[in-house]
PLY file of the C-alpha trace (Angstrom):
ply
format ascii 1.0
element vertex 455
property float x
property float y
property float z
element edge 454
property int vertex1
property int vertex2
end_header
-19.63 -3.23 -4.14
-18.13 -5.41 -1.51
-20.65 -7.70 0.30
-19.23 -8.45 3.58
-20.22 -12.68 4.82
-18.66 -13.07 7.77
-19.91 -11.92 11.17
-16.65 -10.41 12.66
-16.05 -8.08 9.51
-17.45 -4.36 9.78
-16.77 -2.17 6.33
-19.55 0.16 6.07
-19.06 3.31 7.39
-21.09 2.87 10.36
-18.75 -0.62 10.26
-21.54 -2.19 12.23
-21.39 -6.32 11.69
-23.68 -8.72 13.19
-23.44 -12.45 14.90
-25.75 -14.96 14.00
-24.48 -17.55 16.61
-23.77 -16.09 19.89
-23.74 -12.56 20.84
-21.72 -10.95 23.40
-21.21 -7.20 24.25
-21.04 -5.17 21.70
-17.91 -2.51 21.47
-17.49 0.89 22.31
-15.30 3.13 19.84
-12.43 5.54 21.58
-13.08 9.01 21.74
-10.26 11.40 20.57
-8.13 11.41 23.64
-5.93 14.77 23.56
-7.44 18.45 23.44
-5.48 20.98 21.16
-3.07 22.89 22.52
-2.92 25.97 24.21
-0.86 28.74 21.69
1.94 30.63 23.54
1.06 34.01 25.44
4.64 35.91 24.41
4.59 35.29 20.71
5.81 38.50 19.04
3.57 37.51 15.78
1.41 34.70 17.22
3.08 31.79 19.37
3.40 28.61 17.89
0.54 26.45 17.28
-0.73 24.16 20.09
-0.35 20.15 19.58
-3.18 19.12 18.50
-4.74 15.89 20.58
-4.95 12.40 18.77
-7.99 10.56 19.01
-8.04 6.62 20.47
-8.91 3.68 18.22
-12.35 2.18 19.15
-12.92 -0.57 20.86
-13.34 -4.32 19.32
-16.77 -5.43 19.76
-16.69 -9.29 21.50
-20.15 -10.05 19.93
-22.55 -8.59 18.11
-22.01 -4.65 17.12
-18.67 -2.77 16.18
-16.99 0.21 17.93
-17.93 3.63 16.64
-15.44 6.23 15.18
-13.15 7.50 18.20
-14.20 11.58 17.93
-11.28 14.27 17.72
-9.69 16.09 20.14
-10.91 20.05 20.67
-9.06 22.36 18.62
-6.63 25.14 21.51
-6.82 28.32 21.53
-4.96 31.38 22.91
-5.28 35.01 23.02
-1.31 35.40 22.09
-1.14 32.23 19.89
-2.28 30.19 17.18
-4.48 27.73 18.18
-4.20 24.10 18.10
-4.98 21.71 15.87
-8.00 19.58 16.20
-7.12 15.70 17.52
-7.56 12.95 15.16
-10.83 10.83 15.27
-10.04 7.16 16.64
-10.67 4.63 13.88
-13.88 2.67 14.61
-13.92 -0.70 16.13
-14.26 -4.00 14.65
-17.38 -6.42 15.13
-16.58 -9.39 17.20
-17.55 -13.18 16.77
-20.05 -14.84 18.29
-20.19 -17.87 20.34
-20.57 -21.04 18.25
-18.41 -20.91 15.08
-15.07 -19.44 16.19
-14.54 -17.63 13.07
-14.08 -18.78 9.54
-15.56 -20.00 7.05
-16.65 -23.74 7.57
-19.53 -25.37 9.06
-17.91 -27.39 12.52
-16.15 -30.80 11.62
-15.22 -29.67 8.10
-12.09 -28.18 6.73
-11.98 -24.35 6.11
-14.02 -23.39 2.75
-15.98 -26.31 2.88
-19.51 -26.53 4.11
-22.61 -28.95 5.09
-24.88 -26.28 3.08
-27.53 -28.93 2.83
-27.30 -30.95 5.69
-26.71 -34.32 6.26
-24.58 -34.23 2.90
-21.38 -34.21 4.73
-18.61 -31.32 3.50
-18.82 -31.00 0.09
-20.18 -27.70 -0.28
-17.16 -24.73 -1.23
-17.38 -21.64 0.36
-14.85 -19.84 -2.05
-17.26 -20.11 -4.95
-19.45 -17.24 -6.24
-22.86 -20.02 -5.46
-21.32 -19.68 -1.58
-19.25 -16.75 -0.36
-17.53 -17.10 2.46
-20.94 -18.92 3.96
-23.94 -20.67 2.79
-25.91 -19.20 0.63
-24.27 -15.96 0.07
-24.37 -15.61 -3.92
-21.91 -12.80 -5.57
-23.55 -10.33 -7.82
-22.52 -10.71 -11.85
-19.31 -8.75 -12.08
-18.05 -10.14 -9.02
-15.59 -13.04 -7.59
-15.13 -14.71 -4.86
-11.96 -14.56 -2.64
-14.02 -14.81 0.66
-16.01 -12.40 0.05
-17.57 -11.15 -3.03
-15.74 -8.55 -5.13
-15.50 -6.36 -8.36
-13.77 -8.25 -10.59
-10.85 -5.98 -12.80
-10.90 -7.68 -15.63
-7.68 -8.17 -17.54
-4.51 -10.89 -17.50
-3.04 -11.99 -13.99
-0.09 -9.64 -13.66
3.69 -10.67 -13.02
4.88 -7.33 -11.82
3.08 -4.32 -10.63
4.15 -0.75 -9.77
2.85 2.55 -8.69
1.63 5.23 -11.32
-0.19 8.61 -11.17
-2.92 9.76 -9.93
-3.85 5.91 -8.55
-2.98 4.26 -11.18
-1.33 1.06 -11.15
1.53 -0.19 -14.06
0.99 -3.86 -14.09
3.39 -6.23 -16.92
1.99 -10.09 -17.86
3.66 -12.38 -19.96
1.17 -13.02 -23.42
2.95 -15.71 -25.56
6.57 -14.39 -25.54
5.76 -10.92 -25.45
5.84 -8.81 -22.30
2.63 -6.99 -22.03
2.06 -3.35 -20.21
-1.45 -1.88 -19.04
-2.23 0.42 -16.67
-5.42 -0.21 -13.86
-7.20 2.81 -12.11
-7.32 1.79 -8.51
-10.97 3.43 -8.26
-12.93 2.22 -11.26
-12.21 0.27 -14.29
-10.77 -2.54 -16.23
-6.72 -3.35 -16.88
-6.43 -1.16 -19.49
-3.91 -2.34 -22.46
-0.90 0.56 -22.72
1.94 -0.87 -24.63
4.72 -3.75 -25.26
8.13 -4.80 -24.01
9.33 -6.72 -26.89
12.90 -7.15 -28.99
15.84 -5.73 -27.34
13.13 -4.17 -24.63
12.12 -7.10 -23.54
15.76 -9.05 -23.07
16.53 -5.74 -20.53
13.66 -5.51 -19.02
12.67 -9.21 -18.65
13.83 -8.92 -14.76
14.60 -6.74 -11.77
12.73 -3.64 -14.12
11.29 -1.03 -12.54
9.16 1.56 -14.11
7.07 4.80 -13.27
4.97 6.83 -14.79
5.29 10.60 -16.26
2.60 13.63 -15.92
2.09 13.04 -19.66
1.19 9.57 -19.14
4.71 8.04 -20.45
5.64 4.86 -18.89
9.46 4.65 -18.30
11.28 1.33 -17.25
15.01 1.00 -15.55
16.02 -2.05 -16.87
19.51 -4.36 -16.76
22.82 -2.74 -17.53
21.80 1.06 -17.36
18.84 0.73 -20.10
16.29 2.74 -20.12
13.22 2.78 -21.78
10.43 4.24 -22.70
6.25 4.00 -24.00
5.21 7.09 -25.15
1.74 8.42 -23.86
0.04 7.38 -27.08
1.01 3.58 -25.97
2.60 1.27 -28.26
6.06 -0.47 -28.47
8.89 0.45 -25.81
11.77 2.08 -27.48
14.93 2.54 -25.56
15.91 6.50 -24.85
19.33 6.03 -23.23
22.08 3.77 -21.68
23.25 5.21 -18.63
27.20 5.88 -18.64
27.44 4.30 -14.67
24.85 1.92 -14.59
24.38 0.45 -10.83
24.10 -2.84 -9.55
21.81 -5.13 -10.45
19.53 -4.63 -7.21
19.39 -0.83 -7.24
17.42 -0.54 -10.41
14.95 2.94 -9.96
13.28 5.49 -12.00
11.16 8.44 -10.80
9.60 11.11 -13.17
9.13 14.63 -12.22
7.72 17.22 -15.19
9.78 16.93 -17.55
13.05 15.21 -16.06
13.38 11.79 -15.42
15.97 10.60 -12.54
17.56 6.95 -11.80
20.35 5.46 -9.78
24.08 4.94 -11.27
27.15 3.72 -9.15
27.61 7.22 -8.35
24.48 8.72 -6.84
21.42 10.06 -8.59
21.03 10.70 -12.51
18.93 13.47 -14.39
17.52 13.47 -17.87
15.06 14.76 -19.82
12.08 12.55 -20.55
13.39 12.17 -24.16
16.50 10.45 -22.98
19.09 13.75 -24.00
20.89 15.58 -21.39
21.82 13.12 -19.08
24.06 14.15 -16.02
24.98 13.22 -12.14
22.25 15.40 -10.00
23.56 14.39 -6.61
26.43 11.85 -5.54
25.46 9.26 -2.64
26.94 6.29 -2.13
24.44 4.08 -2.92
20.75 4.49 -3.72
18.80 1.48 -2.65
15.51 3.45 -3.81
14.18 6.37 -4.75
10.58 7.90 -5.51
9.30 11.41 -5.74
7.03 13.64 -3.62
4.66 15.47 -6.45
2.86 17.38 -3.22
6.69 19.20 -1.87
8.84 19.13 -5.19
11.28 16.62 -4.08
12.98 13.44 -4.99
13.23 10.83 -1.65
15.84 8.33 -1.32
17.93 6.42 0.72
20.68 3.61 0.90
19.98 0.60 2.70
23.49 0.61 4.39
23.66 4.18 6.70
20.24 4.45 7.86
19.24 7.80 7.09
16.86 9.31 4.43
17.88 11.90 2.06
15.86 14.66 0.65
16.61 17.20 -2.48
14.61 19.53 -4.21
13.53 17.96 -7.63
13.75 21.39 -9.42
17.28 21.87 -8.03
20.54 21.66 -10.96
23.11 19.58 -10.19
25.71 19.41 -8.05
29.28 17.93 -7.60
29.08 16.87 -3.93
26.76 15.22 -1.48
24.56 18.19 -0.96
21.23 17.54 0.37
17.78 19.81 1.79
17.18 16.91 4.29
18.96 13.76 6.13
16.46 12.35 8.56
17.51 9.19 11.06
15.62 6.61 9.31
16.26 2.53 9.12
14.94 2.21 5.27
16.10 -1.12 4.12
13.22 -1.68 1.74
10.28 -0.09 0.14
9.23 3.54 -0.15
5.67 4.99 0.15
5.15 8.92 1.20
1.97 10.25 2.41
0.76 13.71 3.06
3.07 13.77 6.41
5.25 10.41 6.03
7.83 8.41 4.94
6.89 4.72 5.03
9.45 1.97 5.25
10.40 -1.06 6.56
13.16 -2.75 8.20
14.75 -6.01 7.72
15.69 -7.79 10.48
16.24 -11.05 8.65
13.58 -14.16 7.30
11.07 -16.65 8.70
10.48 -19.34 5.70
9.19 -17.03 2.57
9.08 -14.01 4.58
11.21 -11.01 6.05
10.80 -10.26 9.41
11.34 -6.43 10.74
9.00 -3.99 11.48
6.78 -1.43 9.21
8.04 2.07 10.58
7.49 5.73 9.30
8.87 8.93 9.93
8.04 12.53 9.20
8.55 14.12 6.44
10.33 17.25 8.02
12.06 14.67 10.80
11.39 13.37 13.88
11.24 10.11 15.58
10.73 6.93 13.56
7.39 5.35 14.76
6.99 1.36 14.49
3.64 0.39 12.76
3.58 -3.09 11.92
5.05 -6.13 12.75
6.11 -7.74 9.72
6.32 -11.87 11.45
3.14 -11.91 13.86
1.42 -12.76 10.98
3.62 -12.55 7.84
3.61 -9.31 6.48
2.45 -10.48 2.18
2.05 -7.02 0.74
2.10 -3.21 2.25
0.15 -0.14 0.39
-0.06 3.35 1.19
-1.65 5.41 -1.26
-4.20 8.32 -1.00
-6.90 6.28 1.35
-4.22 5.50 3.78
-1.66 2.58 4.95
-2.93 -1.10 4.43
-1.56 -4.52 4.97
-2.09 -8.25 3.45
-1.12 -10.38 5.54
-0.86 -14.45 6.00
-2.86 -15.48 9.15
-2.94 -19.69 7.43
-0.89 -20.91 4.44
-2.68 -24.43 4.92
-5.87 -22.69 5.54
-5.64 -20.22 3.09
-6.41 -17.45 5.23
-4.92 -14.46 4.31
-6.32 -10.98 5.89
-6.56 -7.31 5.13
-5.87 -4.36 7.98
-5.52 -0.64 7.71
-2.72 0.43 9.76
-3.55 3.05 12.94
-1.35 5.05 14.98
1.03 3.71 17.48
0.29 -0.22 16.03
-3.32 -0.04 16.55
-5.12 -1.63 13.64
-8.44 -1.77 12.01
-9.37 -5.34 10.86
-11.19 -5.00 7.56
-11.18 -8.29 5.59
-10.86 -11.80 7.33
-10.48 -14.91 6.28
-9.23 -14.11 2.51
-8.99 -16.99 0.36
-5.50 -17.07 -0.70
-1.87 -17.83 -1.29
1.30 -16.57 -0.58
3.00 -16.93 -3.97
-0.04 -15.90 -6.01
-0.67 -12.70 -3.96
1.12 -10.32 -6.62
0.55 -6.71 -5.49
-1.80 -4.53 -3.33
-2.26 -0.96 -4.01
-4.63 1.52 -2.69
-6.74 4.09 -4.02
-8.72 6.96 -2.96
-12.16 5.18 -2.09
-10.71 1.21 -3.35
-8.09 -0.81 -3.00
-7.21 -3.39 -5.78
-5.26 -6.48 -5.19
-4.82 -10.69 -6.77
-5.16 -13.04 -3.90
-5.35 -15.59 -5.91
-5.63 -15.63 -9.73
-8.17 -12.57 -9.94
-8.02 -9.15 -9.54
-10.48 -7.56 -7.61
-11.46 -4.16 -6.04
-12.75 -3.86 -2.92
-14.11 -0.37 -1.30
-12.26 1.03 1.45
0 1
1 2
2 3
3 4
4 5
5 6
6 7
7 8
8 9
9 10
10 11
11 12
12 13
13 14
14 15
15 16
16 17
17 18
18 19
19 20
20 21
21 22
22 23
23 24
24 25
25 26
26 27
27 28
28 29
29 30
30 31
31 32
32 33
33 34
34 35
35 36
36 37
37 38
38 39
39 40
40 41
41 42
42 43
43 44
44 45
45 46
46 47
47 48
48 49
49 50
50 51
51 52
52 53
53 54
54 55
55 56
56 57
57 58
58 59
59 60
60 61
61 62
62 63
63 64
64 65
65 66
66 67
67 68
68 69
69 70
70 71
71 72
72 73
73 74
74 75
75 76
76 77
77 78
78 79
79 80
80 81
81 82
82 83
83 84
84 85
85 86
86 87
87 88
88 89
89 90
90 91
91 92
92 93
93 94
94 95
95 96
96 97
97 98
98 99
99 100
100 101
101 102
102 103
103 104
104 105
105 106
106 107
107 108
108 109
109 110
110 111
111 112
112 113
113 114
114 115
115 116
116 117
117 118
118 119
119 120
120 121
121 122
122 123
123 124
124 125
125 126
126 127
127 128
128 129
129 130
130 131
131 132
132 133
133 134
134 135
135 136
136 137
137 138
138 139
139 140
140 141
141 142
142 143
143 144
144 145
145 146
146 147
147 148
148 149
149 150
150 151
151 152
152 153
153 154
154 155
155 156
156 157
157 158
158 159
159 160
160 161
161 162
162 163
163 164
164 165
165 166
166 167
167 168
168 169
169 170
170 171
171 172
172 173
173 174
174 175
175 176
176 177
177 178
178 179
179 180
180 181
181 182
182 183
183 184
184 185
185 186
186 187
187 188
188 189
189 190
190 191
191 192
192 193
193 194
194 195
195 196
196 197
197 198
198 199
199 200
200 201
201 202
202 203
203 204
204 205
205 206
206 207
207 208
208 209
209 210
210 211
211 212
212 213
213 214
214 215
215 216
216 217
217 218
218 219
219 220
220 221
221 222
222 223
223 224
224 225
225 226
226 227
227 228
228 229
229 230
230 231
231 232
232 233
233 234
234 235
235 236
236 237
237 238
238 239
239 240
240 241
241 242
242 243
243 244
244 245
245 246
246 247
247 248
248 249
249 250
250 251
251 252
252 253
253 254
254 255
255 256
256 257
257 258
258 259
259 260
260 261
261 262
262 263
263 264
264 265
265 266
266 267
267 268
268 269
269 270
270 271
271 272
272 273
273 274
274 275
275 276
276 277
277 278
278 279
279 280
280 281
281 282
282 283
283 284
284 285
285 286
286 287
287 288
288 289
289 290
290 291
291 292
292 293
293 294
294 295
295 296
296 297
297 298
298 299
299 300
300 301
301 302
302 303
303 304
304 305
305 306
306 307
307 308
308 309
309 310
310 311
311 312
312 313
313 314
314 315
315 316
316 317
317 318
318 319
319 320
320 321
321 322
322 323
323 324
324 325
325 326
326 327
327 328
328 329
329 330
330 331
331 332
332 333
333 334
334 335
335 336
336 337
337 338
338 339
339 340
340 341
341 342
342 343
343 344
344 345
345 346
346 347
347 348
348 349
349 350
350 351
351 352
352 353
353 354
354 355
355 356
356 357
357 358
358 359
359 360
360 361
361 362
362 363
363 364
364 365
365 366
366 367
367 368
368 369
369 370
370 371
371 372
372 373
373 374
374 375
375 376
376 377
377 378
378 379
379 380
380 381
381 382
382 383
383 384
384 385
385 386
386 387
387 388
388 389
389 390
390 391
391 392
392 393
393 394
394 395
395 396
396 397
397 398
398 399
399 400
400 401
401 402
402 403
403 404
404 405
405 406
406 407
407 408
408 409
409 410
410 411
411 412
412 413
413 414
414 415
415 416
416 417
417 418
418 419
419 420
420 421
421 422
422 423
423 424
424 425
425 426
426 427
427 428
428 429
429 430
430 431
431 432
432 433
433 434
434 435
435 436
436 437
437 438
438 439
439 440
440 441
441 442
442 443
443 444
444 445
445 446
446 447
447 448
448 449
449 450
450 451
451 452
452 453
453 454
């Protein structure tokens, strides 16, 4: 379990925190702003359903307690309609800091993560150590490390690329002495779990750029260089290559998605199908480019876009091919990188250009069915490290301090409004390799460990 040390971080689910060194008053969480909506009177089978209201975020507390859960709007109702949803509870506020430290961890006069734990010592105490979390005296647990505060340690290697499987999993490849190394980590519970090999001819393909997903069965495929494609079986072992695609694309639009029993990637003219075995391959759809692509188990559908028109594209995944550019869906959308879906959402963001290591742009989403896009994060003010959104929602790493090594953890709200969760991180840009959510954890490296953290 995650043992929160600093006074202005709430996680419980009461996310009540406490301030040891100056109180002020605490704060009071929003309550669900909008009511449902009334259903229409002259519905022939039942009007349409009301709006339903969305609840406010709750307050940030300036000292001593956190904001409580905003509560959701009242459902409508109609005699000649359906009635409206129920408005969506406010997240809770976050605890504020007190008056004398202003807020990280170091005792006054010494340099973040370093402490006068004994007094009259001067700073030589470490506050990133397990001995002294994130404060004085705050010991992590056995199983756990410190990166600020104490958490679950996953262990396993340090991973140099990590994508999304099923069912919360996580695909993570290391480099072991030459030999490119596969596992797979359950974002809820476990330990990196050793899967399979790139090696030989799998490993000169798939040495850079690769991408991989994983099948129902438990397969692991990787789009590699030059239109390879390979594949672990579900029993683990060495990769062995399946096909060659006849129009590979270029060597940024590398992407593999697996649906049943078909398995679809980019070429240089659209979309390609196969079966998982490698046989059968064929053009599903023709786009002009396809920057990404990923697939929506919950509708049937394979998402994708091209980072030059600014519009998302939608087919069934069931669907045979066709010869044209024939599509269920084109929603306005500026996708330039990244793709994460929700229950409701498609989750982007946009590039507007770079600030030293990082892209600046915005963290937008749009409906599923279309609609407006909605901006959700800025990605410069701080530095946008990694984005998540998996089945416990939409979170963000992001770089508050490279010199202090102060990296920090949000959950993204409605409108922009954001839950704080995890403060003063210890961490670095560079060795920050992935973040992906879970259903009740998130898993990430801030440094060179792997931890889990409850949500």
């Amino acid at each position: 379990m995650l043992r929160s040390t600093l006074a202005a971080i709430a996680i419980s689910s009461s996310l009540v925190a406490c301030s040891s060194d100056g109180g002020g008053t605490p704060g009071t969480g929003g309550a669900g702003f909008g009511t449902g909506g009334t259903g229409n009177w002259t519905g022939t089978d039942g009007g349409p359903a009301g709006s339903g209201g969305a609840g406010a975020n709750g307050g940030s507390g300036t000292g001593a307690t956190a904001g409580f859960a905003g509560t959701g709007g009242v459902g409508g109702t109609s005699p000649g309609g359906s009635g409206g949803l129920a408005g969506t509870g406010g997240l809770a506020g976050t605890g504020g800091v007190g008056g004398g430290n202003p807020g990280g961890p170091y005792t006054p006069g010494c340099k973040p993560w370093t402490a006068d734990c004994k007094g009259g010592t001067g700073c030589k105490t470490f506050l990133n150590s397990e001995a002294n979390c994130g404060a004085c005296g705050v010991t992590c647990a056995a199983g756990e490390t410190c990166v600020g505060v104490c958490a679950e340690t996953v262990v396993g290697s340090w991973p140099d690329l990590a994508f999304p499987g099923k069912d919360d999993n996580v695909i993570l490849i290391w480099d072991d002495n030459g030999t490119d190394q596969v596992g797979k980590l359950a974002a809820d519970a476990g330990d990196i779990v050793p899967f399979g090999v790139l090696d030989g001819t799998a490993k000169y393909f798939c040495d850079a750029q690769t991408r991989a997903a994983e099948g129902p069965d438990g397969a692991v495929y990787f789009a590699c260089t030059k239109g390879h494609v390979y594949k672990i079986p579900p029993s683990g072992g060495s990769a062995v290559e399946i096909l060659v695609a006849t129009a590979p694309p270029s060597s940024l639009d590398k992407n593999i998605a697996v649906f049943g029993s078909k398995i679809f990637f980019a070429g240089s003219n659209g979309i390609y199908r196969a079966n998982d075995d490698g046989t059968g391959e064929e053009l599903w759809v023709k786009n002009a480019c396809v920057s990404k692509l990923a697939v929506d188990p919950a509708l049937s559908e394979v998402v994708f876009y091209c980072r030059y028109d600014n519009t998302i594209r939608v087919r069934g995944a069931n669907k045979g091919p066709t010869t044209d550019f024939v599509y269920d869906r084109e929603i306005p959308a500026h996708a330039e990188s990244g793709l994460w879906i929700d229950a409701t959402h498609y989750w982007y963001q946009r590039i507007d250009g770079a600030s030293g290591a990082f892209a600046t742009g915005e963290v937008l989403r749009v409906p599923k069915q279309g609609g407006p896009e909605e901006p959700m994060l800025d990605m410069a003010n701080p530095p946008l490290v990694h984005l998540s959104v998996g089945t416990g929602g939409p979170y963000a790493l992001q770089l508050v301090d490279q010199t202090d090594k102060h990296l920090r953890l949000v959950r993204l709200g409605s409108s922009g409004n954001h839950q704080l969760l995890l403060d003063w991180i210890n961490g670095y840009q560079n060795s920050s390799r992935f973040l992906y959510v879970g259903k009740t954890h998130l898993v990430m490296a801030p440094n060179l460990d792997v931890v889990r953290v409850p949500l």
